[in-house]
C-alpha positions as CSV (number, residue, x, y, z in Angstrom):
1,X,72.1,168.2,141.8
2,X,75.3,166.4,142.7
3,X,74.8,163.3,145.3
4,X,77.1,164.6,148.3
5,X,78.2,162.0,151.1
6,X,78.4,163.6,154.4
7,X,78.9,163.2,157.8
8,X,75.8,164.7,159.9
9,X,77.4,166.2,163.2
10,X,75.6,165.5,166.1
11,X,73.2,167.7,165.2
12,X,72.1,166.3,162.1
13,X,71.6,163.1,163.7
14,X,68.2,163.6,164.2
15,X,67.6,163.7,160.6
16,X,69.5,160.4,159.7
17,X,67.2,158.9,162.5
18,X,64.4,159.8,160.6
19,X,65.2,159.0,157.4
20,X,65.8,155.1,158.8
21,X,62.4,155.5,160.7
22,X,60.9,156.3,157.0
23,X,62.8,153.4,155.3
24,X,61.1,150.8,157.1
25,X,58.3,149.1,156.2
26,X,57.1,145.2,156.7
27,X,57.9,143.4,153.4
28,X,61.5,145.1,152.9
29,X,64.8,143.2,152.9
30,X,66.8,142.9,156.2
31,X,68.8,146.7,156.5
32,X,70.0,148.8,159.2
33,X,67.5,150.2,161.8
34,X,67.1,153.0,163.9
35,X,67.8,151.1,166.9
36,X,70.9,150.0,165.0
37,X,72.4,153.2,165.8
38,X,70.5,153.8,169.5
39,X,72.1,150.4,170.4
40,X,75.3,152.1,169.0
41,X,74.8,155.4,171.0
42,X,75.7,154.1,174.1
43,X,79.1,155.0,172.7
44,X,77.6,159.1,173.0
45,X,76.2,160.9,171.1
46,X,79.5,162.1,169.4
47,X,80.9,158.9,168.3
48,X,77.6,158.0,166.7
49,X,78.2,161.0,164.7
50,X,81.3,160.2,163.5
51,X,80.3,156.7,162.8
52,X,77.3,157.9,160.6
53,X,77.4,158.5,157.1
54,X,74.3,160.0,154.6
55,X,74.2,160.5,150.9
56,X,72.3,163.2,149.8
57,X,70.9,165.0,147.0
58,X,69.1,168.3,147.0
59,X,68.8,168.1,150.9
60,X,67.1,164.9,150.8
61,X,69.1,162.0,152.4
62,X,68.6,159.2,149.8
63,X,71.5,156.5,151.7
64,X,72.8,156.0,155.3
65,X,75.2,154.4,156.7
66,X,76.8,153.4,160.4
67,X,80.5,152.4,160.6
68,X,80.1,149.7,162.9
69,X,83.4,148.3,163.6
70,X,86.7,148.5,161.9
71,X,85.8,148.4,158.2
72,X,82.3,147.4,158.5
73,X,79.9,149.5,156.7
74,X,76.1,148.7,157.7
75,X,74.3,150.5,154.5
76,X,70.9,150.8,153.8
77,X,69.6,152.8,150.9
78,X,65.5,154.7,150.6
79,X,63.1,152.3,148.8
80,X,63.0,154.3,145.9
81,X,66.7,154.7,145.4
82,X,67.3,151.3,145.7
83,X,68.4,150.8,142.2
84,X,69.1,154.1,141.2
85,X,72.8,154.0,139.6
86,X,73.9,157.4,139.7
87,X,73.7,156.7,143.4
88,X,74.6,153.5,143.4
89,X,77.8,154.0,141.5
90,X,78.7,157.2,144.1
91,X,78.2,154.6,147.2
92,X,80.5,152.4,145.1
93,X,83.6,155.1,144.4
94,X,83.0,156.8,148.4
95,X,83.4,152.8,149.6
96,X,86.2,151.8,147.6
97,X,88.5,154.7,147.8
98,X,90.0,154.8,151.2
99,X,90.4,158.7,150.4
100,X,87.5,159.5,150.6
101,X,86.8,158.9,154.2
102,X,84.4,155.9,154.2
103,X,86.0,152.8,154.6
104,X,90.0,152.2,155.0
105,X,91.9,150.5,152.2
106,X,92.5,146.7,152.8
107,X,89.9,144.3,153.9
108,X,86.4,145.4,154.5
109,X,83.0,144.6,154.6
110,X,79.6,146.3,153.8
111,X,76.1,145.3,154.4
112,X,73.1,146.4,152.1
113,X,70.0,145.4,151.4
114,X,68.9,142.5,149.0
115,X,68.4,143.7,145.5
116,X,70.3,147.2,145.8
117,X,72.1,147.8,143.2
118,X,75.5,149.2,144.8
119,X,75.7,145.2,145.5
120,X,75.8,144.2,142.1
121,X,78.4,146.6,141.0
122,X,80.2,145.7,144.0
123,X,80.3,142.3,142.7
124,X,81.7,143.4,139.1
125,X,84.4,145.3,141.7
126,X,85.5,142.2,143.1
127,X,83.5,142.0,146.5
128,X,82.4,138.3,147.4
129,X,79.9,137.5,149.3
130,X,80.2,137.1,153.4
131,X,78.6,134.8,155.9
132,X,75.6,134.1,155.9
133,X,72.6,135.8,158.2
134,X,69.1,134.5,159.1
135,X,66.4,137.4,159.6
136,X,63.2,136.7,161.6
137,X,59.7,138.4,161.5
138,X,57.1,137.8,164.1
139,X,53.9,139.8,162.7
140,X,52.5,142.0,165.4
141,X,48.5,142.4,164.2
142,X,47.5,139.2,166.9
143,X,47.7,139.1,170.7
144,X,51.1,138.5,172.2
145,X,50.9,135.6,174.6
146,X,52.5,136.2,178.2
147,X,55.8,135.2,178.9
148,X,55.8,133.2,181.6
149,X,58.0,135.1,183.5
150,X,58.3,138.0,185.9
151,X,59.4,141.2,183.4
152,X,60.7,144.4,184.5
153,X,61.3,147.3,182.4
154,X,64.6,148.8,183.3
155,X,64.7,152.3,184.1
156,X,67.7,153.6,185.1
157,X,67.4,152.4,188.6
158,X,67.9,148.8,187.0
159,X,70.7,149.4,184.3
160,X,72.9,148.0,186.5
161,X,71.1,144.7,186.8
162,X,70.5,145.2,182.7
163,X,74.6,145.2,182.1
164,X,74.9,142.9,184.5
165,X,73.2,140.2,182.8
166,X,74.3,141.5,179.2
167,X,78.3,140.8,180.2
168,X,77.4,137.8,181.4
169,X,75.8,136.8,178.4
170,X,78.3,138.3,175.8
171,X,81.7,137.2,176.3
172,X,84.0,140.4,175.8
173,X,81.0,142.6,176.3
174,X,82.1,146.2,178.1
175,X,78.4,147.6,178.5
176,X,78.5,149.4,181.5
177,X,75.8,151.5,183.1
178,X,78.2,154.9,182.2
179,X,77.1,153.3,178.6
180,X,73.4,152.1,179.6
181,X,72.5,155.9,180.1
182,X,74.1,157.4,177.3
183,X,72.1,155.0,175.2
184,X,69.4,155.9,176.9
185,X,69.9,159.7,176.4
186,X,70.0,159.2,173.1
187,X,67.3,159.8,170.0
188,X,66.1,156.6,169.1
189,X,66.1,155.5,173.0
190,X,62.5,157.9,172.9
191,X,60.8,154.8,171.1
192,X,62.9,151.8,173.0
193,X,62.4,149.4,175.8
194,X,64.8,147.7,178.0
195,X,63.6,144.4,179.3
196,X,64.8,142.4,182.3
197,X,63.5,138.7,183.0
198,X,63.5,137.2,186.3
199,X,63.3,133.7,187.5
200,X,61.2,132.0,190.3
201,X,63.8,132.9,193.0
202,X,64.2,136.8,191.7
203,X,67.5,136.3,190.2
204,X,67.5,138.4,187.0
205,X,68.2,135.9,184.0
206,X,67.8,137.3,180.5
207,X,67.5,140.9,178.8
208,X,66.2,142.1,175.8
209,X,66.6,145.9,174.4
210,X,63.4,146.5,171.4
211,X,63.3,149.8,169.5
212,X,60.6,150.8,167.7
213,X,60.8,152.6,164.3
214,X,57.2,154.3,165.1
215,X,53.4,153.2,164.9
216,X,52.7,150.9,161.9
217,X,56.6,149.8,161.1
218,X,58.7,146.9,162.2
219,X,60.5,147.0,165.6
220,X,64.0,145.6,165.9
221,X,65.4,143.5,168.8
222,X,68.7,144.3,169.5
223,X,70.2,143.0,171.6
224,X,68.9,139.9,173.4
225,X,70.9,137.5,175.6
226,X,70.4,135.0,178.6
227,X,73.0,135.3,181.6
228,X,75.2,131.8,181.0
229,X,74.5,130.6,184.2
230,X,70.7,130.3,183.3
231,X,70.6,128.7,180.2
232,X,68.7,126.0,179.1
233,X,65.5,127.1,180.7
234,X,63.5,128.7,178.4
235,X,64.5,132.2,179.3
236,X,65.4,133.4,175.9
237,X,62.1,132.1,174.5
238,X,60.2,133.9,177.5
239,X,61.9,137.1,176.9
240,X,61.8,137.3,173.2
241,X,57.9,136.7,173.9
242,X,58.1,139.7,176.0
243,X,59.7,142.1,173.3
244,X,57.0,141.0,170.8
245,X,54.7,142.4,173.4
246,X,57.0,145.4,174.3
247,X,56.9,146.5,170.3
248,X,53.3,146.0,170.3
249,X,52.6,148.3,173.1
250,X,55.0,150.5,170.9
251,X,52.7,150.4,168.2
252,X,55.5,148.3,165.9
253,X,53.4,146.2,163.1
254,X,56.3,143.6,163.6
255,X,59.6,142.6,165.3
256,X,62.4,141.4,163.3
257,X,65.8,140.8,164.1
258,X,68.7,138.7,162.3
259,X,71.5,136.5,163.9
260,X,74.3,134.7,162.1
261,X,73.1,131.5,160.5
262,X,75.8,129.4,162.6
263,X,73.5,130.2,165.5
264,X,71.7,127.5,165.8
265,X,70.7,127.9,169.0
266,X,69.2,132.0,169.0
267,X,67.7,130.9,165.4
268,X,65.5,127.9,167.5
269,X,64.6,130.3,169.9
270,X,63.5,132.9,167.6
271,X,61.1,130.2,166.5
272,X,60.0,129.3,169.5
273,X,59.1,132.6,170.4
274,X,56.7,132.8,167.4
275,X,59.2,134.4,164.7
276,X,58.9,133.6,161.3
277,X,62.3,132.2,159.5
278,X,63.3,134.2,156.3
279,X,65.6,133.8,153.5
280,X,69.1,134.4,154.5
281,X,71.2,137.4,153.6
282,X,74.8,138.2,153.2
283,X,77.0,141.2,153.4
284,X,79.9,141.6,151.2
285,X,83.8,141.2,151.4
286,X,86.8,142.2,150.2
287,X,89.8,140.8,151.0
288,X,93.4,142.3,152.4
């Protein structure tokens, strides 16, 4: 059978959700999560669709993808097809030829995991290799220590507090609640957490989203900031701490997540937070 690429509808999503929920497992590279696309959701349901792309053969979804920004294609591919070049080489002709509806002509980039082969051939196309990431593991089998800190888990009545803080911490960010709660209606949100810190004097100070990929799999943070009037205080340590704990009540085996390497700062507080450093990765380019 042919490979066919594919755009699921929002009724298929459930099915590319579960094919990412399958593809994770503790000792694979750095690729895209379910709670990549439940953190992407708060857009609705129907943009998520559009932004989704699957590769299948046979019914069985064998590469997925989420269109996360103007020509940005976040690609991750099943363990066992990793290195399969009959699909590798149809990822590489449905990314490269702006007709076909993946990715517009001029510059773009695409993540994938380390090893696939789709990145070697896009290497012999041309691609170059982007900025560098750091990913970060903090295995889950052990106790979590407590935070520190006051932790609320923010249920609707608190997604105003949760944007809140998240603007404040994100330059440019529009999260609203309107967004909050369509992320939260959303298929991956069933395995998620939403995590709000609070200092001494109750003012809420850092948050933290976690989203498990289901019992015996990594978790992913994503995202996690501190409001910028709060810095400096050990809140981002104390609420990383707390989504370790958050995944392990979710039954996650881990919880990873991966920041650009130029932040220093998130990278020390991983660290602090008991995360293990691992090797860098790096998407791939092509230029206008």
């Amino acid at each position: 059978m042919a490979i066919v690429c594919g755009k699921p509808g929002v009724d298929g999503l459930s099915e590319a959700v579960s094919a990412l929920r399958d593809w994770q497992y503790d000792t694979a590279p750095m690729q895209l999560h379910p709670g990549d696309l439940g953190w992407f959701w708060r857009s609705g349901a129907e943009a998520t669709a559009a932004a989704v792309r699957t590769w299948s053969r046979d019914g069985q979804i064998l590469a997925a993808g989420l269109l996360d920004g103007p020509g940005l294609l976040r690609l991750t591919i099943a363990p066992g097809a990793q290195r399969e070049e009959e699909l590798a080489h149809r990822l590489v002709e449905d990314v490269t030829e702006p007709e076909r509806g993946v990715l517009p002509r001029g510059r773009a980039s695409i993540e994938a995991p380390m090893g696939a082969l789709v990145r070697d051939l896009l290497f012999e196309e041309g691609w170059s290799a982007g900025e560098p990431w750091t990913s970060l593991r903090r295995d889950l089998s052990e106790p979590v220590k407590d935070p520190g800190v006051r932790i609320e888990v923010a249920g609707p009545e608190l997604a105003h507090v949760f944007t809140a803080v998240h603007r404040s911490a994100f330059d440019g960010s529009k999260f609203t609640e309107e967004r909050w709660h369509a992320m939260a209606a959303g298929l991956p949100y069933a395995d998620a957490r939403c995590l709000v810190a609070y200092d001494d004097q109750g003012n809420a100070v850092a948050t933290v989203a976690v989203w498990s990929a289901g019992p015996g799999r990594p978790g992913l943070l994503e995202p996690m900031g501190v409001h910028r009037e709060h810095r400096r205080h050990g809140y981002g340590e104390a609420i990383t701490v707390a989504a370790a704990a958050a995944l392990q009540e979710l039954g996650s085996s881990s919880a990873i997540v991966c920041t650009p390497s130029s932040n220093i700062g998130a990278i020390a507080t991983y660290k602090a937070a008991g995360f293990q450093q691992h090797p860098e990765v790096r998407d791939l380019y092509r230029g206008a």
